[in-house]
One Martini backbone bead per residue (centre of mass of N, CA, C, O) as a GRO file, in nm:
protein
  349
    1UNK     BB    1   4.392   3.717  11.219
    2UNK     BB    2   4.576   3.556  11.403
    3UNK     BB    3   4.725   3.430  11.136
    4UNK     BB    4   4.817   3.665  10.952
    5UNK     BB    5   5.009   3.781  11.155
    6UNK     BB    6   5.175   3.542  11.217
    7UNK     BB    7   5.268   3.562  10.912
    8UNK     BB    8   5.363   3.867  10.916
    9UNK     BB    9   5.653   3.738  11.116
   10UNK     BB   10   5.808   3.598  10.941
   11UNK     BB   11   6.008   3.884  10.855
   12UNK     BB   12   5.985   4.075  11.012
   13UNK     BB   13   6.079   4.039  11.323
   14UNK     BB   14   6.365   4.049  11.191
   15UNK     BB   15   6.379   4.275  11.196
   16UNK     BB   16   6.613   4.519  11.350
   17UNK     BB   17   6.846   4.634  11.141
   18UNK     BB   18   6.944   4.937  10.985
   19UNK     BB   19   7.167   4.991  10.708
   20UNK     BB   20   7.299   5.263  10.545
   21UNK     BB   21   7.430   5.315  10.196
   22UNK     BB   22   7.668   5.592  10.126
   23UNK     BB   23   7.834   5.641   9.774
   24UNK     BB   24   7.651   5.912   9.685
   25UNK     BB   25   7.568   6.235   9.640
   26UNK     BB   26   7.208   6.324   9.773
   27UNK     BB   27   7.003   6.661   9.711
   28UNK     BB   28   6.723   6.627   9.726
   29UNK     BB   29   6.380   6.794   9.733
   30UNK     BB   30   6.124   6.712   9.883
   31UNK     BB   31   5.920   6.917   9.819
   32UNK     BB   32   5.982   6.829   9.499
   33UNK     BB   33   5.899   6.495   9.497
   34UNK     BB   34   5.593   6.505   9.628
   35UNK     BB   35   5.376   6.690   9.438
   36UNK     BB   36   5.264   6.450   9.384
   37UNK     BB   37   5.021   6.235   9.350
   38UNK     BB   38   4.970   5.918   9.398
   39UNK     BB   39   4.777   5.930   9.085
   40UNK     BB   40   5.073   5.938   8.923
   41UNK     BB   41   5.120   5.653   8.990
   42UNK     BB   42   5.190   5.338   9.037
   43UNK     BB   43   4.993   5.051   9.183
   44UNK     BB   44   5.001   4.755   9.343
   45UNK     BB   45   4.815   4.477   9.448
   46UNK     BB   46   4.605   4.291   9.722
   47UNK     BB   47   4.262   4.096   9.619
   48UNK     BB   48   4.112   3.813   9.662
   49UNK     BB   49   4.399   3.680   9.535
   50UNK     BB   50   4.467   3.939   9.364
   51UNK     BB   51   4.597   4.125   9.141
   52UNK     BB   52   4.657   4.463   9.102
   53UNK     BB   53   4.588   4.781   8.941
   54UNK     BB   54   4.667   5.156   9.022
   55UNK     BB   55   4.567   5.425   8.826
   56UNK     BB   56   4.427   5.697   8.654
   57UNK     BB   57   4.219   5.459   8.504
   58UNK     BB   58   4.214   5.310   8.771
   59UNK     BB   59   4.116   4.976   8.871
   60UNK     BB   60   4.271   4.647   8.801
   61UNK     BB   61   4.263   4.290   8.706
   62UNK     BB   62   4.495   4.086   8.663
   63UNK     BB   63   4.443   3.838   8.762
   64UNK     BB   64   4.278   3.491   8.792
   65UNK     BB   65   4.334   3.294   9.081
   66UNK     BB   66   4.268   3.350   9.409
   67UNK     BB   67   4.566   3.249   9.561
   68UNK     BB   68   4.725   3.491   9.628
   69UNK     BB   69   4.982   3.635   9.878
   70UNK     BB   70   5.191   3.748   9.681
   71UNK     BB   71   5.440   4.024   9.530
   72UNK     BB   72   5.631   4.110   9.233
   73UNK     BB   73   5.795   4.373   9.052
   74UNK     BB   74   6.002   4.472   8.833
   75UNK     BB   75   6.144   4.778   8.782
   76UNK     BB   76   6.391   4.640   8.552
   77UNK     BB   77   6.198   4.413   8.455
   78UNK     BB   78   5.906   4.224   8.319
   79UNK     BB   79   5.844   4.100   8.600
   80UNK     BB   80   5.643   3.843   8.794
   81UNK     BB   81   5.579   3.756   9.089
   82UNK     BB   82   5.390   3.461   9.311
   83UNK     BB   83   5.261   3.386   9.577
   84UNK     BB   84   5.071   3.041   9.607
   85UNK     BB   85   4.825   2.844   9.684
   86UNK     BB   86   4.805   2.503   9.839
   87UNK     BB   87   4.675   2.235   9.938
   88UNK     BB   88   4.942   2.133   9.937
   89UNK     BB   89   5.222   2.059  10.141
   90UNK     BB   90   5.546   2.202  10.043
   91UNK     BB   91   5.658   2.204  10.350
   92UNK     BB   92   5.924   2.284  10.582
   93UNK     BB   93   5.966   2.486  10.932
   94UNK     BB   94   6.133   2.571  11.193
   95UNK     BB   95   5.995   2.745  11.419
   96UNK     BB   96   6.050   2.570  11.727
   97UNK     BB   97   6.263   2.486  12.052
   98UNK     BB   98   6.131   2.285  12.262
   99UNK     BB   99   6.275   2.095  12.472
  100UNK     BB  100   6.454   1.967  12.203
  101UNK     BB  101   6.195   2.013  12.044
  102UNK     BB  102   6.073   2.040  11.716
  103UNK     BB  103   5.900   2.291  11.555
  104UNK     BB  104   5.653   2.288  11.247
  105UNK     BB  105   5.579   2.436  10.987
  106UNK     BB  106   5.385   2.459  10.720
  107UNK     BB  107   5.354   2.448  10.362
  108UNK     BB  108   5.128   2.635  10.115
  109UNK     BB  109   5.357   2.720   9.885
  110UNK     BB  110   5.401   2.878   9.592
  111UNK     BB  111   5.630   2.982   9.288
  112UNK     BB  112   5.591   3.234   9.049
  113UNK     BB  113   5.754   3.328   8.712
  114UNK     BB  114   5.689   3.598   8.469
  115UNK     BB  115   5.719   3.667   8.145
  116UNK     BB  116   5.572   4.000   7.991
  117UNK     BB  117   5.714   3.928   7.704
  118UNK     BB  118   5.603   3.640   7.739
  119UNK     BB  119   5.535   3.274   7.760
  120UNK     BB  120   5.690   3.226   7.987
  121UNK     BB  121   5.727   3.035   8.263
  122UNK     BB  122   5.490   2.952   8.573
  123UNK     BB  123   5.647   2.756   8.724
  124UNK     BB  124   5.607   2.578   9.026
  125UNK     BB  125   5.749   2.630   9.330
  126UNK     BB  126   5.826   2.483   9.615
  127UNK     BB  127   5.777   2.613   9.945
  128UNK     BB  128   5.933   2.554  10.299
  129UNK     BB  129   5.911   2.871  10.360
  130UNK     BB  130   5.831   3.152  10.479
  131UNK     BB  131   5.780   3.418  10.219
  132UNK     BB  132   5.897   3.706  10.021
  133UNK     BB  133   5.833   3.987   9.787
  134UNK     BB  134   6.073   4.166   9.649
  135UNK     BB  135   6.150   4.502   9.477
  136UNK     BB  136   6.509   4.471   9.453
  137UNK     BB  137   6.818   4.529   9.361
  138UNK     BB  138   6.745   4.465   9.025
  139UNK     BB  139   6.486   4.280   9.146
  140UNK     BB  140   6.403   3.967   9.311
  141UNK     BB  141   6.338   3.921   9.647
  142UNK     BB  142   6.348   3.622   9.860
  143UNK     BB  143   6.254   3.570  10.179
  144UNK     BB  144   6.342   3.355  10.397
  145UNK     BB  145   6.350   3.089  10.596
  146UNK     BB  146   6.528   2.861  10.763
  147UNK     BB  147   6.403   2.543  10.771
  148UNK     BB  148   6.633   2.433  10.992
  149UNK     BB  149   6.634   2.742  11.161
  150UNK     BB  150   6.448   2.983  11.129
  151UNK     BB  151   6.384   3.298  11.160
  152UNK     BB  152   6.676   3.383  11.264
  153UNK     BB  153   6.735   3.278  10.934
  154UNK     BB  154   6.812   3.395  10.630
  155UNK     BB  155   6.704   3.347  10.281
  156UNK     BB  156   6.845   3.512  10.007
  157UNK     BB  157   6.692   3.554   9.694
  158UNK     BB  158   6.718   3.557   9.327
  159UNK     BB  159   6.445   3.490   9.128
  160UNK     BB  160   6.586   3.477   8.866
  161UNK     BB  161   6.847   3.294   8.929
  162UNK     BB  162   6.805   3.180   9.255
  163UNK     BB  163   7.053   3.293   9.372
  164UNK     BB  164   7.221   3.368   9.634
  165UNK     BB  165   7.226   3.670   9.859
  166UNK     BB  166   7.494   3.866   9.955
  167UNK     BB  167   7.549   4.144  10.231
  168UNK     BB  168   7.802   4.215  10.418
  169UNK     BB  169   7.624   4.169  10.721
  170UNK     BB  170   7.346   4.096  10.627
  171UNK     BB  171   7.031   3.925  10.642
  172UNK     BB  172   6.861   4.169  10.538
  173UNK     BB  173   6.713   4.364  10.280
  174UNK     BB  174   6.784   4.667  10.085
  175UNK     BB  175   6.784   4.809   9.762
  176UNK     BB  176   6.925   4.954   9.526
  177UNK     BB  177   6.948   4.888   9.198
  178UNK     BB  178   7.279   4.975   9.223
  179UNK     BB  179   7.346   4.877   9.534
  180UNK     BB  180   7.476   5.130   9.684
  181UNK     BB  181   7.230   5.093   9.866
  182UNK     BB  182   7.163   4.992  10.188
  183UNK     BB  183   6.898   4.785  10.397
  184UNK     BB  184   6.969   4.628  10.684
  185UNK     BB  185   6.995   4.312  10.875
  186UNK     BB  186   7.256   4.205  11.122
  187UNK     BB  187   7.051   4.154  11.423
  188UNK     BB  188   6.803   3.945  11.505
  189UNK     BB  189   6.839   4.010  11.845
  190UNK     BB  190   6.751   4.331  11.766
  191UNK     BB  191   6.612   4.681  11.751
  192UNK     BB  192   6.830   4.862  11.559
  193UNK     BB  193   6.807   5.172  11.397
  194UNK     BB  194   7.036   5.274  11.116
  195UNK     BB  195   7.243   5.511  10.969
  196UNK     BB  196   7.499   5.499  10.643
  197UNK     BB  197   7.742   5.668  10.565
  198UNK     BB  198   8.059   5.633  10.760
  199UNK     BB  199   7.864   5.652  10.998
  200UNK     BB  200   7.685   5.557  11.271
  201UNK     BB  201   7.325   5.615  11.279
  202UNK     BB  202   7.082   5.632  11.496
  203UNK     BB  203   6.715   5.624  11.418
  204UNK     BB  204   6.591   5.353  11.583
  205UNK     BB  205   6.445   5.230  11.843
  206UNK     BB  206   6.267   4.912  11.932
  207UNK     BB  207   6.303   4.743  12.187
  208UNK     BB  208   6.257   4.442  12.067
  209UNK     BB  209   6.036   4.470  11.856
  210UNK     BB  210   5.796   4.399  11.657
  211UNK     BB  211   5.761   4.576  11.287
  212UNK     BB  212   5.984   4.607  11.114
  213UNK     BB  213   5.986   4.836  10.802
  214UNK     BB  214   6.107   4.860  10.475
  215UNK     BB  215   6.284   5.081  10.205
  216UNK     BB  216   6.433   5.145   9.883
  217UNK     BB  217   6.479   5.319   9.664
  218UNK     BB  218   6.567   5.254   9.340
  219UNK     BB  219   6.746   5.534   9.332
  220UNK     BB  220   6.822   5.575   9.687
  221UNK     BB  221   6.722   5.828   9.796
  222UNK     BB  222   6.529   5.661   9.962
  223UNK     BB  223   6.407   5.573  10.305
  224UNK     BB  224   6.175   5.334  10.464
  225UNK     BB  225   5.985   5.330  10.793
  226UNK     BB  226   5.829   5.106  11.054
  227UNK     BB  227   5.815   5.169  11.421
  228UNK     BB  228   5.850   5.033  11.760
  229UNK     BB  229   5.894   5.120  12.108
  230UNK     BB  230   5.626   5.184  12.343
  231UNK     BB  231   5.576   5.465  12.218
  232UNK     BB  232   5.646   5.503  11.960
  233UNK     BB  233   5.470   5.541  11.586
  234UNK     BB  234   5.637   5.524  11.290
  235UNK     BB  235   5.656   5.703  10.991
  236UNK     BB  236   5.967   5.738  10.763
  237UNK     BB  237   6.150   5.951  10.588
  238UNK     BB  238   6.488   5.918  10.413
  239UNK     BB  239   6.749   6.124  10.301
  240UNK     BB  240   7.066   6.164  10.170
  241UNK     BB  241   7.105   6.421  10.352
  242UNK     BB  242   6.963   6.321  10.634
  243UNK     BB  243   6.643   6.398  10.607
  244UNK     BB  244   6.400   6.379  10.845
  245UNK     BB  245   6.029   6.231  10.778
  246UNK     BB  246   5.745   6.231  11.006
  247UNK     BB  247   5.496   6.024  11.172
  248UNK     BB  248   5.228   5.906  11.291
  249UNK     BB  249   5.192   5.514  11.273
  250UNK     BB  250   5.115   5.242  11.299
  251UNK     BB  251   5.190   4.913  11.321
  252UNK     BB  252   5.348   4.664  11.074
  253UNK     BB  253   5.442   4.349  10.880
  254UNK     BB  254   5.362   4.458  10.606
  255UNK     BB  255   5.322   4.648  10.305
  256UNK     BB  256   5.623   4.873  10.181
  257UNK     BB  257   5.688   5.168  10.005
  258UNK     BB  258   5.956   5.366   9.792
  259UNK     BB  259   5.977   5.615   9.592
  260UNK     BB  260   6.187   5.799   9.426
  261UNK     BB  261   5.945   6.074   9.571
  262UNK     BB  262   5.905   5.963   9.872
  263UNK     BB  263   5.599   5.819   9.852
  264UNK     BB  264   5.438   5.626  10.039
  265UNK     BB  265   5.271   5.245  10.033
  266UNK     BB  266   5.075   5.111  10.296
  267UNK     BB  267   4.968   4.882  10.537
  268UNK     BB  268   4.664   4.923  10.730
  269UNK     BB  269   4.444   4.929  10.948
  270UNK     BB  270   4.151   5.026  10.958
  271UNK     BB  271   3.894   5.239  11.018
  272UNK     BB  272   3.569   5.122  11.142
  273UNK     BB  273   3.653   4.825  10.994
  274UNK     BB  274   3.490   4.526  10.949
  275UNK     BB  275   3.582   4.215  10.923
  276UNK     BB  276   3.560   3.870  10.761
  277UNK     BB  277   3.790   3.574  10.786
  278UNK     BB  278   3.882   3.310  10.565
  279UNK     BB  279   4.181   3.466  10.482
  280UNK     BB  280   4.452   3.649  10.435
  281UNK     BB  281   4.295   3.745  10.139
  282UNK     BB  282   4.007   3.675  10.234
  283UNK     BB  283   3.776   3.961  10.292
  284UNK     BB  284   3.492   4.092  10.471
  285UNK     BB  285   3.256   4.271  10.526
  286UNK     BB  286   3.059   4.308  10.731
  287UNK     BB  287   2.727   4.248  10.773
  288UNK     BB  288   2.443   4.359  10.855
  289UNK     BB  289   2.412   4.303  11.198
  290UNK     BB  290   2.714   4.281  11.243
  291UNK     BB  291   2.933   4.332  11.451
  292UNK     BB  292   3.273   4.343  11.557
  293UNK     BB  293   3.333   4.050  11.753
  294UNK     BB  294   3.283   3.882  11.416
  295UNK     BB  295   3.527   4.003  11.395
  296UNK     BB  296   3.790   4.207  11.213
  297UNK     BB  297   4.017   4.456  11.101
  298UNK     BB  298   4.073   4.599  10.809
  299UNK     BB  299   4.259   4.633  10.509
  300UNK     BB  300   4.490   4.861  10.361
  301UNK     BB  301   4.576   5.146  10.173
  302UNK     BB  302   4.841   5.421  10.207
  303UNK     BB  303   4.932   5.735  10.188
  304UNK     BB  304   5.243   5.899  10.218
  305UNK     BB  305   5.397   6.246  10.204
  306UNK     BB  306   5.629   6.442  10.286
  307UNK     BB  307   5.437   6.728  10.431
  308UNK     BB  308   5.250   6.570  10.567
  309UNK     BB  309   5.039   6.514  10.810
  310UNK     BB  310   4.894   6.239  10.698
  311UNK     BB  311   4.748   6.011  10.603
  312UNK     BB  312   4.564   5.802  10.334
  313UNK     BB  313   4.277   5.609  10.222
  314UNK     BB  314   4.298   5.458   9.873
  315UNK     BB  315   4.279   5.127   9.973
  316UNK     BB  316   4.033   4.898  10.042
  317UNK     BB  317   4.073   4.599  10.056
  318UNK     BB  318   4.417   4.597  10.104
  319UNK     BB  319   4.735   4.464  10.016
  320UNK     BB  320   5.038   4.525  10.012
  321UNK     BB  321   5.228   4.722   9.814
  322UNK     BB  322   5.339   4.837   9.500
  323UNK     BB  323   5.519   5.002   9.298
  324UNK     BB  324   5.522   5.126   8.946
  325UNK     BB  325   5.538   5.137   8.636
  326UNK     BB  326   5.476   5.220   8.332
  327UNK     BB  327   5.607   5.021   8.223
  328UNK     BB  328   5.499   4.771   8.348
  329UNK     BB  329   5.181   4.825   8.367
  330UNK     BB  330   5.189   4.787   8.018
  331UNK     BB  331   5.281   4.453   8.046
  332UNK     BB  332   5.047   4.359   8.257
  333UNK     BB  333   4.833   4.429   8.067
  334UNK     BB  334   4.932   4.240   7.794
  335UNK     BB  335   4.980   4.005   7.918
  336UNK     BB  336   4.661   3.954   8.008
  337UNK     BB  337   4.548   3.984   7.710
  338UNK     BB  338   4.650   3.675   7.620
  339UNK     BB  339   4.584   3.508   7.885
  340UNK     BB  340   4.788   3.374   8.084
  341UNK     BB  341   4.631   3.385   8.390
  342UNK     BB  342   4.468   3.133   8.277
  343UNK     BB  343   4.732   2.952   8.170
  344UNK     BB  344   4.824   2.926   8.515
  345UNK     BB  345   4.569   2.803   8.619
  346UNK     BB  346   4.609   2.529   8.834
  347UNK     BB  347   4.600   2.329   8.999
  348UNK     BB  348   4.553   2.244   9.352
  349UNK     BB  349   4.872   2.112   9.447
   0.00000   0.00000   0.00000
């Protein structure tokens, strides 16, 4: 667990600084956009190293790859992108600098691009540095350290067309599809989170602490976090007219979505759920007779909208969650149905 934990602050432990820039009034009124339960819209997650998607319709399995990392599925292009594990190193970037001397995390992570409505993409690109993977800005993008230089500098790339993305001053973001709206990280080495009408507001202090997740949704309504101060562990939405509606909750370096409609789906820790890990993406339940103490807590996938009192637990034993529409979801049932996940499960090299 302490492996997936530390895979888990390759992005996120970066995150410190977030400002929104609201460019439109926003004055949704949330009582009204929440009344949906979570399975009224669809959403994609990790289970056992393979994406799965989860409708009204129950749960089914998109890929058949077994060593899926991560992924993103694009708002607004039948796109589907996935981090998959390789036998072999696929590169090298510097963790940290003790007296001089550069220590290097390897990589065995590799990069594919899947167009969901034809047979194009697949080929796996390998990744230097540890990378993550958002549908946001009106596409995917892949947020990586600079593997000359660590944690400390990120380089944020749009997936789709490779090419390198600044949204100046942030080192870290997300944004609406219209890009008007954006939540960056400013600061690499602090830890407040504010948000920016035309003056900045600060929303949230973390004293320094690792663990702050955010997102904006598609349409820009909403922005959601995640982080912890010292005090308070808190998951938080606000909306355009900078109403703010909180609870508490547990931090995690993992993933959160938040929904046009302001309801948020995060990874979390379970409660009473311990399991044994085999890597970041398979685990399982201990088995009768085993301890606690023989494994760690397993990962699930939680939703909350602004107006509960508390999250609850929709998805256990799975990781990353993101929102997505239906015509996404129907995108990637057809793509599966050609067989695709099958022509591209390449030897792991």
């Amino acid at each position: 667990m302490a492996e997936s934990l530390k895979r888990g602050r390759d992005v996120s432990r970066a995150a410190l600084l977030i400002v929104v820039l609201f460019w439109s009034a926003r004055t949704a009124t949330l009582a009204d956009q929440t009344r949906q339960p979570p399975q009224s819209l669809c959403y994609a997650f990790v289970r056992d190293g393979d994406v799965f998607l989860a409708c009204n319709e129950g749960t089914e399995r998109i890929t058949q790859f077994g060593d899926v990392e991560g992924f993103a599925v694009a708002h607004e292009k039948p796109v589907l992108a996935v981090i998959r594990h390789r036998d072999k190193e696929q590169g090298r970037a510097i963790e940290s600098v003790v007296q001089g001397k550069p220590h290097y995390i390897s990589s065995f992570s590799a990069l594919q691009v899947f167009q969901l409505n034809d047979s194009s993409g697949g080929q796996f690109v390998p990744l230097q540095a540890p990378t993550r993977l958002y549908a946001s800005c009106g596409t995917i993008l892949s947020v990586a350290w600079d593997p000359a230089i660590g944690w400390r500098m990120l380089l944020v790339r749009d997936v789709l067309t490779g090419e390198k993305i600044q949204l100046e001053p942030f080192k870290d973001f997300r944004c609406s599809s219209d890009r008007r709206i954006t939540a960056g990280v400013e600061n690499l080495d602090q830890m407040v989170l504010e948000v920016k009408l035309w003056l900045p507001k600060q929303l949230f202090d973390t004293r320094g602490r690792p663990g702050l997740r955010f997102d904006v949704s598609p349409n820009g309504t909403f922005t959601a976090f995640n982080g912890c101060d010292g005090k308070d562990a808190l998951l938080c939405v606000v909306s355009g007219d900078s109403a703010r509606y909180c609870i508490e909750q547990e931090c995690s370096p993992e993933g959160l979505s938040v929904s046009d409609a302001g309801g948020v789906v995060f990874e979390s820790p379970t409660e009473h759920q311990f399991c044994r890990y085999q890597d970041h993406t398979h685990f399982y339940l201990l088995k009768k007779g085993e301890t606690s103490d023989q494994g760690d807590v397993c990962p699930g996938i939680y939703y909350w909208a602004p107006g509960e009192k508390a999250s609850k637990l929709i998805q256990p034993l799975a990781r990353t969650p993101q929102w997505i529409s239906n015509e996404s979801a129907a995108a990637l049932r057809k793509w599966r149905s050609r067989g695709e996940t099958k022509n591209h499960n390449a030897p792991k090299k």
